[in-house]
C-alpha positions in Angstrom: 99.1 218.6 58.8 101.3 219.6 61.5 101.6 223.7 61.9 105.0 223.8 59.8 103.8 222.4 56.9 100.9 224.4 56.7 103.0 227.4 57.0 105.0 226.2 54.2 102.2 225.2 52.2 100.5 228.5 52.6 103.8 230.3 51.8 103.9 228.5 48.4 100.7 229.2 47.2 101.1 233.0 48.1 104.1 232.9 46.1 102.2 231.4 43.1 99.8 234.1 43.8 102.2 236.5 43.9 103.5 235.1 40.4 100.7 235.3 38.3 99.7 239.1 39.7 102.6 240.4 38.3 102.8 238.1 35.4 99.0 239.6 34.6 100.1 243.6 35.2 102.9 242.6 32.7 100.7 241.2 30.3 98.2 243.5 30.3 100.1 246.7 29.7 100.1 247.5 25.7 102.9 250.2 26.5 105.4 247.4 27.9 108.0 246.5 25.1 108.1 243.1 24.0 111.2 242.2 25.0 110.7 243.5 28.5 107.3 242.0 28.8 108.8 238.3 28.0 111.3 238.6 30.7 109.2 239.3 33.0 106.9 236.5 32.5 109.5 234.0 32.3 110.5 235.8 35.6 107.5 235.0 37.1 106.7 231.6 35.6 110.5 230.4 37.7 109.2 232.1 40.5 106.2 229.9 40.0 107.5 226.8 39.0 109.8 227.4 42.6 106.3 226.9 44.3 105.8 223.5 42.7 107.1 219.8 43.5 109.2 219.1 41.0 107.4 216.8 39.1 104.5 219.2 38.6 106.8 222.1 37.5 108.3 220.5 34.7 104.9 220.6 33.4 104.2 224.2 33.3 105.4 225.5 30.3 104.7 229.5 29.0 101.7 227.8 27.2 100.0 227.1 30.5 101.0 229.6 32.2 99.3 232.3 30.2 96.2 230.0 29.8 96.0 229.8 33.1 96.0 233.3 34.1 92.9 233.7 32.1 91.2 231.6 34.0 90.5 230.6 37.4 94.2 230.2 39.2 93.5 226.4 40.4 95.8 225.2 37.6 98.5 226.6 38.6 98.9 227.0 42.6 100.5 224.5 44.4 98.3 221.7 46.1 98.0 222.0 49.6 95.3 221.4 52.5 95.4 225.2 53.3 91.1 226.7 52.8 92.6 230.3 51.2 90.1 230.1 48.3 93.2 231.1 45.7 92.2 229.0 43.3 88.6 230.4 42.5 90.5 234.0 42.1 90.1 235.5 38.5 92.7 237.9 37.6 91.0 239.0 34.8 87.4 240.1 33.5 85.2 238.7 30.4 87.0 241.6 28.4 91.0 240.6 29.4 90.8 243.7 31.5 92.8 243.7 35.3 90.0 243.2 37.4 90.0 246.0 40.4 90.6 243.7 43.3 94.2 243.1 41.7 95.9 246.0 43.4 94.5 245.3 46.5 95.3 242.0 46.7 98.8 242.6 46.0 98.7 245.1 48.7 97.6 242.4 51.2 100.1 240.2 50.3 102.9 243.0 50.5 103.6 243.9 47.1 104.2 247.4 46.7 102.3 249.4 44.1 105.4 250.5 42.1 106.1 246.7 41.4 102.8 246.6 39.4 103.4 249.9 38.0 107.5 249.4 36.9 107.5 245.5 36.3 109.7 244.6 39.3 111.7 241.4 38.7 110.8 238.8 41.1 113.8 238.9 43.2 113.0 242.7 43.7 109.5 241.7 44.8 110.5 239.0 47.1 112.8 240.9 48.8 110.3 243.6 49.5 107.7 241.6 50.6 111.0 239.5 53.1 111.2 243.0 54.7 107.7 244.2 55.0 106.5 241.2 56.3 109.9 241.8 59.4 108.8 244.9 60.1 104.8 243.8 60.3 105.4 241.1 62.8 108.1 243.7 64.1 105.2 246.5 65.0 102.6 243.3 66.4 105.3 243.6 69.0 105.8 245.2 72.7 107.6 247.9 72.9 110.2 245.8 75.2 109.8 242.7 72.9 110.5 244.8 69.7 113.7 246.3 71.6 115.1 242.3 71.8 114.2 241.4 68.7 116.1 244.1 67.2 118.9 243.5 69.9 118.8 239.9 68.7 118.9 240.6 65.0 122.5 242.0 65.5 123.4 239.2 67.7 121.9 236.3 66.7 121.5 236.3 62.7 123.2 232.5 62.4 124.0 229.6 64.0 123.6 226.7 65.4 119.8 225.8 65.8 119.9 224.7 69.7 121.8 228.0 70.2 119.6 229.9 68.2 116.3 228.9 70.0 117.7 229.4 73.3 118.6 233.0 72.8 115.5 234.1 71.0 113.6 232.4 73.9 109.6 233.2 73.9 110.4 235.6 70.4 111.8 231.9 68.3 108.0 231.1 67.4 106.9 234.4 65.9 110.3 235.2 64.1 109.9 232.3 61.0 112.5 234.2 58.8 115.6 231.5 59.4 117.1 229.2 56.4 119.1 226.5 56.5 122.6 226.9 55.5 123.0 223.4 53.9 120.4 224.9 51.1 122.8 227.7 50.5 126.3 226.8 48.0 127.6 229.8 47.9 129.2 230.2 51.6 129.7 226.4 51.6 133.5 225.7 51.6 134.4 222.0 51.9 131.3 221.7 53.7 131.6 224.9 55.8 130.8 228.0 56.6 132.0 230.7 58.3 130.3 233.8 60.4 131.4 237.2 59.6 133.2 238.9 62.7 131.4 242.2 62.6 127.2 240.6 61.3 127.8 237.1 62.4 126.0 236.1 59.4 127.4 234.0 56.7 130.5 235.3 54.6 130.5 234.3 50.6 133.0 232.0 49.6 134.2 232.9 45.9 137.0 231.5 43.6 139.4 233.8 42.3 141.8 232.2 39.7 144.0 230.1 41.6 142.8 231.1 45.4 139.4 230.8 47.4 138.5 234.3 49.1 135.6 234.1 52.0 134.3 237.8 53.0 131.6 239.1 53.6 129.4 241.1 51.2 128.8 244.1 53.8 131.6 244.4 55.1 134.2 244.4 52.9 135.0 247.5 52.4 135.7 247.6 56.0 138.5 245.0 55.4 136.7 241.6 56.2 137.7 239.1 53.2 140.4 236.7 54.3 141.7 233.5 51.6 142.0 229.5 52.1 144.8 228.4 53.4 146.6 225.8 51.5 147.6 224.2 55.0 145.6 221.2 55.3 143.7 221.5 58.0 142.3 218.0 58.7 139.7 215.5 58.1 136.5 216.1 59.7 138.3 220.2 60.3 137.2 223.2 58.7 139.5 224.5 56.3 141.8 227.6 57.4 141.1 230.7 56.7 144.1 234.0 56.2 142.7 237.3 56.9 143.6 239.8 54.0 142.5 242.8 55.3 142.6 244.9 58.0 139.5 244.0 60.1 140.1 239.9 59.4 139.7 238.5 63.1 139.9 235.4 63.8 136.8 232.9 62.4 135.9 229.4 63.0 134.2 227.4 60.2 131.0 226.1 61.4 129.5 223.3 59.9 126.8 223.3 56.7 124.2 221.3 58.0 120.8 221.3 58.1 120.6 222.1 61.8 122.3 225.5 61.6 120.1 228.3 60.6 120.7 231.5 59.1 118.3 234.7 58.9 116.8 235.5 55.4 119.1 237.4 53.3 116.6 240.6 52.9 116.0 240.7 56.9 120.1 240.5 57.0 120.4 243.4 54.5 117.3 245.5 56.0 117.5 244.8 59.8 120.2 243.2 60.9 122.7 245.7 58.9 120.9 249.4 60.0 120.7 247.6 63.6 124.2 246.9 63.7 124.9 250.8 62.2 122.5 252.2 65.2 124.7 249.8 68.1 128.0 251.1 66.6 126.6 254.8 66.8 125.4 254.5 70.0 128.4 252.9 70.9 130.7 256.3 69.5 128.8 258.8 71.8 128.2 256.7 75.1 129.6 258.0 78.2 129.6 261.3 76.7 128.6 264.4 78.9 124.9 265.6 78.2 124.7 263.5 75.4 121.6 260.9 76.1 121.1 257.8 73.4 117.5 256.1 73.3 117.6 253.2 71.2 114.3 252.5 69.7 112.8 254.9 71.6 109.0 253.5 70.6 107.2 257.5 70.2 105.0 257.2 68.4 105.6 254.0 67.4 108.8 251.4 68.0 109.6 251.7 64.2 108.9 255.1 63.7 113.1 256.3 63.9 115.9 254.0 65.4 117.4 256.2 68.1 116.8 259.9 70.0 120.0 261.6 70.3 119.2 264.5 72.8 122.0 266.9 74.0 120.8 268.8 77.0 124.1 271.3 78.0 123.4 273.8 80.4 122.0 277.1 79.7 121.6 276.1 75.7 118.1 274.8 74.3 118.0 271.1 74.5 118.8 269.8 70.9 117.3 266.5 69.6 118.4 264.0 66.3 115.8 261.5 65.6 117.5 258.9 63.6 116.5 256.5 60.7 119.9 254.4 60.4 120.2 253.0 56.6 122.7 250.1 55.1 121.8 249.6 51.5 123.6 248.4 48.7 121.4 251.1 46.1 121.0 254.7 47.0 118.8 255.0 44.3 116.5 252.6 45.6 117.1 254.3 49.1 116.2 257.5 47.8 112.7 256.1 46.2 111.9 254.1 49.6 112.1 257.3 51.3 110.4 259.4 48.9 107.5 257.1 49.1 106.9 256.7 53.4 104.9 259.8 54.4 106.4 263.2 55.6 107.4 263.5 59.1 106.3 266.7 61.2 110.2 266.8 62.7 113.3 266.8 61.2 114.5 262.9 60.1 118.2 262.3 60.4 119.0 259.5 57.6 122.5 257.5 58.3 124.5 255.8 56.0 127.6 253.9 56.8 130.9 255.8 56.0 132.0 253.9 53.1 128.3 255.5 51.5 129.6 258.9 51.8 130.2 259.2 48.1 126.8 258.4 47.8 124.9 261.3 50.4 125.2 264.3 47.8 122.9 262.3 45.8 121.2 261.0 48.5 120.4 264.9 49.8 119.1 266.1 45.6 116.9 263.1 45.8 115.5 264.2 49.1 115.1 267.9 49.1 112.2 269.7 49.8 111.6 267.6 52.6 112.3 267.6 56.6 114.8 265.1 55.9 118.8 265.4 56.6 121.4 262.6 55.4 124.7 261.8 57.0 127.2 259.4 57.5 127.9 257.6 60.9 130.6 259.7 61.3 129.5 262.8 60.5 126.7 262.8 62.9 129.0 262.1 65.9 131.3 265.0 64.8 127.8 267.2 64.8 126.8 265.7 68.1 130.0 266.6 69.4 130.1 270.0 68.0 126.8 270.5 69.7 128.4 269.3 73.2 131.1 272.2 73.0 133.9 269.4 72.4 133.2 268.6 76.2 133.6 264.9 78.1 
Protein backbone atom coordinates (compact mmCIF):
# COMPACT_ATOMS: atom_id res chain seq x y z
CA UNK A 1 0.00 0.00 0.00
CA UNK A 2 1.62 2.90 -1.28
CA UNK A 3 2.24 5.80 1.64
CA UNK A 4 -1.00 7.88 0.46
CA UNK A 5 -3.27 5.36 0.91
CA UNK A 6 -2.14 4.46 4.18
CA UNK A 7 -2.43 7.91 5.26
CA UNK A 8 -5.88 7.94 4.04
CA UNK A 9 -6.69 4.70 5.47
CA UNK A 10 -5.34 5.61 8.85
CA UNK A 11 -7.21 9.02 8.68
CA UNK A 12 -10.55 7.04 8.25
CA UNK A 13 -10.32 4.83 10.90
CA UNK A 14 -9.30 7.74 13.37
CA UNK A 15 -12.31 9.40 12.31
CA UNK A 16 -14.46 6.30 13.14
CA UNK A 17 -12.63 6.38 16.29
CA UNK A 18 -13.28 9.62 16.83
CA UNK A 19 -17.14 8.84 16.16
CA UNK A 20 -17.96 6.36 18.50
CA UNK A 21 -15.93 8.29 21.56
CA UNK A 22 -18.22 10.88 21.41
CA UNK A 23 -21.19 8.84 20.39
CA UNK A 24 -20.25 6.77 23.89
CA UNK A 25 -19.79 10.29 26.17
CA UNK A 26 -23.28 11.03 24.70
CA UNK A 27 -24.68 7.95 25.51
CA UNK A 28 -23.54 7.60 28.69
CA UNK A 29 -24.52 10.77 30.27
CA UNK A 30 -28.11 10.27 32.13
CA UNK A 31 -28.28 14.23 32.47
CA UNK A 32 -28.19 14.64 28.53
CA UNK A 33 -31.85 15.31 27.21
CA UNK A 34 -33.18 13.00 24.96
CA UNK A 35 -33.64 14.93 22.21
CA UNK A 36 -30.13 16.31 22.44
CA UNK A 37 -28.62 12.90 23.04
CA UNK A 38 -30.28 11.57 19.56
CA UNK A 39 -28.76 14.22 17.62
CA UNK A 40 -25.78 13.73 18.59
CA UNK A 41 -25.61 10.12 17.81
CA UNK A 42 -26.97 10.47 14.56
CA UNK A 43 -24.21 13.19 14.33
CA UNK A 44 -21.77 10.88 14.89
CA UNK A 45 -23.12 7.77 13.11
CA UNK A 46 -22.72 10.34 9.52
CA UNK A 47 -19.53 11.17 10.66
CA UNK A 48 -18.98 7.42 10.69
CA UNK A 49 -20.68 6.23 7.90
CA UNK A 50 -18.33 9.25 6.00
CA UNK A 51 -15.37 6.76 6.99
CA UNK A 52 -17.00 3.88 5.13
CA UNK A 53 -17.06 2.70 1.30
CA UNK A 54 -20.26 3.24 0.40
CA UNK A 55 -21.49 -0.07 0.18
CA UNK A 56 -20.57 -0.91 3.78
CA UNK A 57 -22.20 2.41 5.14
CA UNK A 58 -25.57 1.77 3.93
CA UNK A 59 -25.37 -1.04 6.31
CA UNK A 60 -24.87 0.68 9.54
CA UNK A 61 -27.95 1.66 10.75
CA UNK A 62 -28.52 3.29 14.70
CA UNK A 63 -29.17 -0.52 15.54
CA UNK A 64 -25.55 -1.32 14.90
CA UNK A 65 -24.13 1.41 15.76
CA UNK A 66 -25.06 1.30 19.41
CA UNK A 67 -24.44 -2.50 19.46
CA UNK A 68 -21.33 -1.94 18.42
CA UNK A 69 -20.12 0.52 20.87
CA UNK A 70 -20.68 -2.05 23.41
CA UNK A 71 -18.39 -4.09 22.16
CA UNK A 72 -15.11 -4.29 20.69
CA UNK A 73 -14.94 -1.44 17.80
CA UNK A 74 -13.99 -4.02 14.84
CA UNK A 75 -17.49 -3.74 13.56
CA UNK A 76 -17.54 -0.62 12.84
CA UNK A 77 -13.98 0.98 11.69
CA UNK A 78 -13.24 0.97 8.28
CA UNK A 79 -11.05 -1.93 6.83
CA UNK A 80 -7.67 -1.07 6.14
CA UNK A 81 -4.03 -2.73 6.20
CA UNK A 82 -3.03 -0.02 8.80
CA UNK A 83 -1.65 -2.40 12.59
CA UNK A 84 -3.33 0.56 15.03
CA UNK A 85 -5.09 -2.15 17.17
CA UNK A 86 -8.61 0.11 17.01
CA UNK A 87 -10.53 -2.62 16.63
CA UNK A 88 -9.76 -4.53 20.00
CA UNK A 89 -10.59 -1.01 21.84
CA UNK A 90 -13.61 -1.32 24.32
CA UNK A 91 -15.15 1.91 25.06
CA UNK A 92 -16.97 0.58 27.75
CA UNK A 93 -16.59 -1.73 31.01
CA UNK A 94 -18.74 -5.02 32.09
CA UNK A 95 -20.99 -2.41 33.96
CA UNK A 96 -21.79 0.22 30.68
CA UNK A 97 -19.48 2.53 32.47
CA UNK A 98 -16.79 4.98 30.21
CA UNK A 99 -13.82 3.17 30.73
CA UNK A 100 -10.81 5.71 31.98
CA UNK A 101 -8.67 5.42 28.98
CA UNK A 102 -11.53 7.25 27.00
CA UNK A 103 -10.43 10.76 27.87
CA UNK A 104 -7.06 10.06 27.06
CA UNK A 105 -7.49 8.70 23.96
CA UNK A 106 -9.45 11.45 22.77
CA UNK A 107 -6.80 13.68 23.97
CA UNK A 108 -4.25 11.80 21.71
CA UNK A 109 -6.29 12.06 18.84
CA UNK A 110 -6.91 15.90 19.48
CA UNK A 111 -10.28 16.05 20.80
CA UNK A 112 -10.55 18.62 23.28
CA UNK A 113 -12.04 17.78 26.74
CA UNK A 114 -14.97 20.28 26.45
CA UNK A 115 -16.25 18.22 23.33
CA UNK A 116 -16.77 15.24 25.78
CA UNK A 117 -17.93 17.38 28.43
CA UNK A 118 -20.58 19.79 26.13
CA UNK A 119 -21.51 17.15 23.27
CA UNK A 120 -19.71 19.09 20.43
CA UNK A 121 -21.35 18.34 17.11
CA UNK A 122 -19.04 16.70 14.72
CA UNK A 123 -18.26 19.46 12.55
CA UNK A 124 -17.20 21.45 15.77
CA UNK A 125 -14.86 18.46 16.60
CA UNK A 126 -13.41 18.20 13.23
CA UNK A 127 -12.61 21.43 12.89
CA UNK A 128 -10.73 21.49 16.16
CA UNK A 129 -8.93 18.59 15.67
CA UNK A 130 -8.08 20.37 11.50
CA UNK A 131 -6.40 23.09 13.59
CA UNK A 132 -4.59 21.33 16.29
CA UNK A 133 -3.23 18.90 14.28
CA UNK A 134 -1.67 22.57 11.91
CA UNK A 135 -0.29 23.90 14.72
CA UNK A 136 1.30 20.27 15.94
CA UNK A 137 3.13 19.71 12.72
CA UNK A 138 3.53 23.74 12.89
CA UNK A 139 5.73 23.50 16.34
CA UNK A 140 7.79 19.94 14.87
CA UNK A 141 9.11 22.78 12.84
CA UNK A 142 12.45 25.09 12.65
CA UNK A 143 12.13 28.19 13.71
CA UNK A 144 13.02 29.37 9.86
CA UNK A 145 10.76 26.62 8.46
CA UNK A 146 7.81 27.55 10.73
CA UNK A 147 8.41 31.35 9.45
CA UNK A 148 7.72 29.95 5.61
CA UNK A 149 5.09 27.90 6.39
CA UNK A 150 3.22 30.66 7.88
CA UNK A 151 4.50 32.97 5.00
CA UNK A 152 3.13 30.38 2.62
CA UNK A 153 -0.23 29.89 4.26
CA UNK A 154 -1.06 33.59 3.24
CA UNK A 155 0.37 33.12 -0.08
CA UNK A 156 -0.18 29.90 -1.26
CA UNK A 157 -3.74 28.62 0.26
CA UNK A 158 -5.00 27.40 -3.57
CA UNK A 159 -4.13 26.57 -6.71
CA UNK A 160 -2.93 24.77 -9.21
CA UNK A 161 -1.14 21.53 -7.94
CA UNK A 162 2.33 21.91 -10.10
CA UNK A 163 2.26 25.56 -8.72
CA UNK A 164 1.53 24.62 -5.39
CA UNK A 165 4.39 22.03 -4.97
CA UNK A 166 6.86 24.23 -6.36
CA UNK A 167 6.37 26.99 -3.93
CA UNK A 168 5.99 24.92 -0.79
CA UNK A 169 9.30 23.21 -2.00
CA UNK A 170 10.98 20.78 0.88
CA UNK A 171 7.66 21.93 3.39
CA UNK A 172 4.82 20.06 0.42
CA UNK A 173 5.42 16.57 2.16
CA UNK A 174 4.77 17.47 5.79
CA UNK A 175 1.83 19.97 5.06
CA UNK A 176 -1.10 17.13 4.05
CA UNK A 177 -3.94 19.65 4.78
CA UNK A 178 -4.80 20.38 0.78
CA UNK A 179 -8.38 19.29 -0.85
CA UNK A 180 -9.34 19.09 -4.07
CA UNK A 181 -11.59 21.65 -5.35
CA UNK A 182 -13.51 19.32 -7.88
CA UNK A 183 -14.90 17.68 -4.37
CA UNK A 184 -16.20 21.07 -3.31
CA UNK A 185 -19.85 22.40 -5.16
CA UNK A 186 -20.21 25.18 -3.53
CA UNK A 187 -17.38 27.54 -5.28
CA UNK A 188 -18.00 25.59 -8.44
CA UNK A 189 -19.53 27.91 -11.12
CA UNK A 190 -19.95 26.38 -14.53
CA UNK A 191 -17.10 24.39 -13.65
CA UNK A 192 -15.00 27.11 -12.03
CA UNK A 193 -13.70 28.69 -9.37
CA UNK A 194 -12.35 31.69 -8.52
CA UNK A 195 -9.52 32.92 -5.77
CA UNK A 196 -10.34 35.71 -3.53
CA UNK A 197 -8.04 38.82 -4.12
CA UNK A 198 -7.17 39.52 -0.52
CA UNK A 199 -6.85 35.09 0.92
CA UNK A 200 -6.41 33.61 -2.46
CA UNK A 201 -8.48 30.91 -1.31
CA UNK A 202 -11.74 29.93 -2.90
CA UNK A 203 -14.76 32.49 -2.92
CA UNK A 204 -18.46 30.80 -2.49
CA UNK A 205 -20.63 31.00 -5.28
CA UNK A 206 -24.42 31.50 -4.10
CA UNK A 207 -27.77 32.12 -6.01
CA UNK A 208 -29.63 35.00 -5.14
CA UNK A 209 -33.15 35.09 -6.91
CA UNK A 210 -32.40 35.86 -10.36
CA UNK A 211 -28.43 36.56 -10.07
CA UNK A 212 -25.23 34.44 -9.07
CA UNK A 213 -23.06 36.34 -6.38
CA UNK A 214 -19.30 34.89 -5.85
CA UNK A 215 -17.52 36.52 -2.57
CA UNK A 216 -15.82 35.47 -0.25
CA UNK A 217 -16.95 34.45 3.28
CA UNK A 218 -14.04 36.50 5.08
CA UNK A 219 -13.91 39.15 3.29
CA UNK A 220 -16.99 40.45 2.63
CA UNK A 221 -17.44 42.88 4.80
CA UNK A 222 -14.39 44.37 3.28
CA UNK A 223 -16.29 44.67 -0.06
CA UNK A 224 -15.15 41.42 -1.89
CA UNK A 225 -18.53 39.85 -3.57
CA UNK A 226 -18.79 40.65 -7.21
CA UNK A 227 -22.08 38.89 -9.53
CA UNK A 228 -22.12 36.71 -12.93
CA UNK A 229 -22.14 38.45 -15.81
CA UNK A 230 -24.76 37.68 -18.23
CA UNK A 231 -22.10 38.32 -21.02
CA UNK A 232 -21.37 35.03 -22.42
CA UNK A 233 -18.11 34.50 -21.90
CA UNK A 234 -17.17 31.48 -24.19
CA UNK A 235 -16.97 27.84 -24.48
CA UNK A 236 -14.16 26.27 -22.68
CA UNK A 237 -13.99 30.33 -20.71
CA UNK A 238 -14.68 30.95 -17.28
CA UNK A 239 -17.66 32.80 -16.82
CA UNK A 240 -17.30 36.80 -16.00
CA UNK A 241 -17.40 38.00 -12.92
CA UNK A 242 -18.76 42.18 -11.88
CA UNK A 243 -17.32 43.35 -8.76
CA UNK A 244 -20.05 44.78 -6.47
CA UNK A 245 -18.12 46.23 -3.89
CA UNK A 246 -15.58 48.29 -3.14
CA UNK A 247 -12.47 45.93 -2.85
CA UNK A 248 -13.77 43.74 -6.11
CA UNK A 249 -10.28 43.44 -8.17
CA UNK A 250 -10.09 41.86 -10.93
CA UNK A 251 -10.28 37.71 -10.69
CA UNK A 252 -9.72 34.94 -13.10
CA UNK A 253 -11.80 31.73 -12.89
CA UNK A 254 -9.54 28.86 -12.48
CA UNK A 255 -10.58 25.58 -13.37
CA UNK A 256 -12.43 22.81 -10.92
CA UNK A 257 -10.37 20.03 -11.43
CA UNK A 258 -8.96 17.54 -9.56
CA UNK A 259 -5.44 18.82 -10.00
CA UNK A 260 -6.05 22.15 -8.27
CA UNK A 261 -5.80 21.98 -4.50
CA UNK A 262 -7.06 24.08 -1.91
CA UNK A 263 -6.13 24.23 1.91
CA UNK A 264 -8.61 22.76 4.45
CA UNK A 265 -11.27 25.09 5.29
CA UNK A 266 -10.38 25.15 9.31
CA UNK A 267 -6.50 25.76 8.51
CA UNK A 268 -8.05 28.71 6.03
CA UNK A 269 -10.15 30.09 8.92
CA UNK A 270 -7.41 29.46 11.75
CA UNK A 271 -4.04 30.19 9.86
CA UNK A 272 -4.24 31.41 6.88
CA UNK A 273 -6.80 34.32 8.03
CA UNK A 274 -4.83 35.62 11.56
CA UNK A 275 -1.55 35.27 9.18
CA UNK A 276 -2.89 37.43 6.68
CA UNK A 277 -4.19 40.05 9.77
CA UNK A 278 -0.46 39.89 11.28
CA UNK A 279 1.15 40.77 7.31
CA UNK A 280 -1.45 43.61 6.93
CA UNK A 281 -0.31 45.00 10.51
CA UNK A 282 3.04 44.70 9.91
CA UNK A 283 2.56 46.12 6.82
CA UNK A 284 0.68 49.61 8.65
CA UNK A 285 3.74 50.33 10.82
CA UNK A 286 6.76 49.46 8.52
CA UNK A 287 9.25 52.03 7.79
CA UNK A 288 8.14 53.76 10.86
CA UNK A 289 10.77 55.49 13.14
CA UNK A 290 11.74 53.36 16.23
CA UNK A 291 9.11 51.18 15.68
CA UNK A 292 10.69 47.44 15.12
CA UNK A 293 8.14 44.48 13.81
CA UNK A 294 9.28 40.64 14.50
CA UNK A 295 7.06 38.40 12.85
CA UNK A 296 6.92 35.16 14.57
CA UNK A 297 9.53 36.09 16.61
CA UNK A 298 9.99 32.13 18.01
CA UNK A 299 10.68 33.23 22.20
CA UNK A 300 9.80 30.92 23.71
CA UNK A 301 8.43 29.12 21.22
CA UNK A 302 7.50 29.98 17.27
CA UNK A 303 3.70 29.76 18.22
CA UNK A 304 3.86 31.31 21.41
CA UNK A 305 2.50 35.13 19.99
CA UNK A 306 2.50 36.23 16.24
CA UNK A 307 4.67 39.35 16.28
CA UNK A 308 6.88 41.75 18.85
CA UNK A 309 6.08 45.21 18.34
CA UNK A 310 8.95 47.09 20.28
CA UNK A 311 9.12 50.93 20.25
CA UNK A 312 12.54 52.03 21.43
CA UNK A 313 12.34 56.29 21.22
CA UNK A 314 15.10 57.93 22.76
CA UNK A 315 15.25 58.75 26.37
CA UNK A 316 11.65 56.86 27.01
CA UNK A 317 11.67 53.09 28.41
CA UNK A 318 11.54 50.70 25.51
CA UNK A 319 7.85 49.58 25.13
CA UNK A 320 6.95 46.10 23.82
CA UNK A 321 3.30 44.48 22.27
CA UNK A 322 3.46 40.86 21.99
CA UNK A 323 0.73 39.96 19.66
CA UNK A 324 -1.80 37.00 19.30
CA UNK A 325 -3.54 38.07 15.86
CA UNK A 326 -7.32 36.44 15.79
CA UNK A 327 -9.89 36.17 12.62
CA UNK A 328 -12.88 34.29 13.88
CA UNK A 329 -16.22 34.11 12.86
CA UNK A 330 -17.56 33.44 17.01
CA UNK A 331 -16.19 35.65 19.71
CA UNK A 332 -17.87 33.50 21.96
CA UNK A 333 -15.96 30.65 20.94
CA UNK A 334 -12.83 33.05 20.87
CA UNK A 335 -13.33 34.06 24.27
CA UNK A 336 -13.55 30.21 25.60
CA UNK A 337 -10.38 29.24 23.36
CA UNK A 338 -8.52 31.78 25.23
CA UNK A 339 -9.93 31.26 28.57
CA UNK A 340 -8.80 27.76 28.29
CA UNK A 341 -4.71 28.16 26.98
CA UNK A 342 -2.69 28.91 30.15
CA UNK A 343 -1.89 32.37 31.67
CA UNK A 344 0.96 34.20 30.23
CA UNK A 345 3.64 35.94 32.62
CA UNK A 346 3.42 39.30 30.09
CA UNK A 347 0.84 41.17 28.88
CA UNK A 348 -0.93 39.36 25.52
CA UNK A 349 -2.19 41.79 23.00
CA UNK A 350 -5.39 39.91 21.18
CA UNK A 351 -6.24 41.46 17.50
CA UNK A 352 -9.30 41.26 15.83
CA UNK A 353 -9.92 42.56 12.39
CA UNK A 354 -11.76 45.95 12.33
CA UNK A 355 -15.06 44.83 11.09
CA UNK A 356 -14.96 42.74 14.91
CA UNK A 357 -14.85 45.82 16.71
CA UNK A 358 -18.47 45.54 17.77
CA UNK A 359 -17.46 42.43 19.15
CA UNK A 360 -14.12 43.55 21.66
CA UNK A 361 -16.36 44.96 24.55
CA UNK A 362 -17.37 41.47 24.90
CA UNK A 363 -14.39 40.11 24.07
CA UNK A 364 -12.55 42.32 27.10
CA UNK A 365 -15.76 40.99 30.07
CA UNK A 366 -14.93 37.53 28.81
CA UNK A 367 -11.26 38.03 29.41
CA UNK A 368 -10.81 40.06 32.50
CA UNK A 369 -8.92 39.24 35.26
CA UNK A 370 -6.29 38.20 33.09
CA UNK A 371 -2.92 39.75 31.43
CA UNK A 372 -4.76 39.85 28.40
CA UNK A 373 -5.62 43.18 26.26
CA UNK A 374 -8.03 43.00 22.96
CA UNK A 375 -7.92 45.39 20.08
CA UNK A 376 -8.61 45.86 16.70
CA UNK A 377 -6.04 46.12 13.81
CA UNK A 378 -6.50 49.53 13.82
CA UNK A 379 -6.50 50.49 17.08
CA UNK A 380 -3.20 49.02 17.87
CA UNK A 381 -1.44 51.01 15.16
CA UNK A 382 -3.06 54.26 16.49
CA UNK A 383 -1.51 53.06 20.05
CA UNK A 384 1.74 52.22 18.47
CA UNK A 385 1.79 55.46 16.97
CA UNK A 386 0.74 57.33 19.99
CA UNK A 387 3.62 55.66 21.73
CA UNK A 388 6.09 57.01 18.82
CA UNK A 389 5.14 60.70 19.67
CA UNK A 390 3.23 60.89 16.16
CA UNK A 391 6.88 60.82 14.75
CA UNK A 392 8.16 59.33 10.98
Amino acid sequence: MALAECDDVRRRREQALTACCLAVAAETNTGLEPARRARMLMDCLGALRAAHPAGRAAQLGMREFRRGLRGGLAPLLPPGEVDDRFGGLRLLDGDGLVRDALEDLCREHLVPQAALDRHWPWARVRAEQEERRLFEVMRRLEPEEYRQARALLAECPAGPLRVLRKRWDRLWMRFDFFEAVSDWPWCQLEGWWYPCPKCRWPMRVVETGCEVEVRCEAHRPRGVHYRMSQEQSGRGVAPILVGTGKASEPVVGLPASSDHLALSRPVWRYGVLPTLLEIELRDRLEGRAHVRVEMWPGEPRPDEYDLKITVAVPGRPVRPWRVDAKDWASAAALAQALLEREPKPYTLYIVVPDHQAHEVAYLKQRLAGRRTRVLTLTRIVDQVKRATGGTR
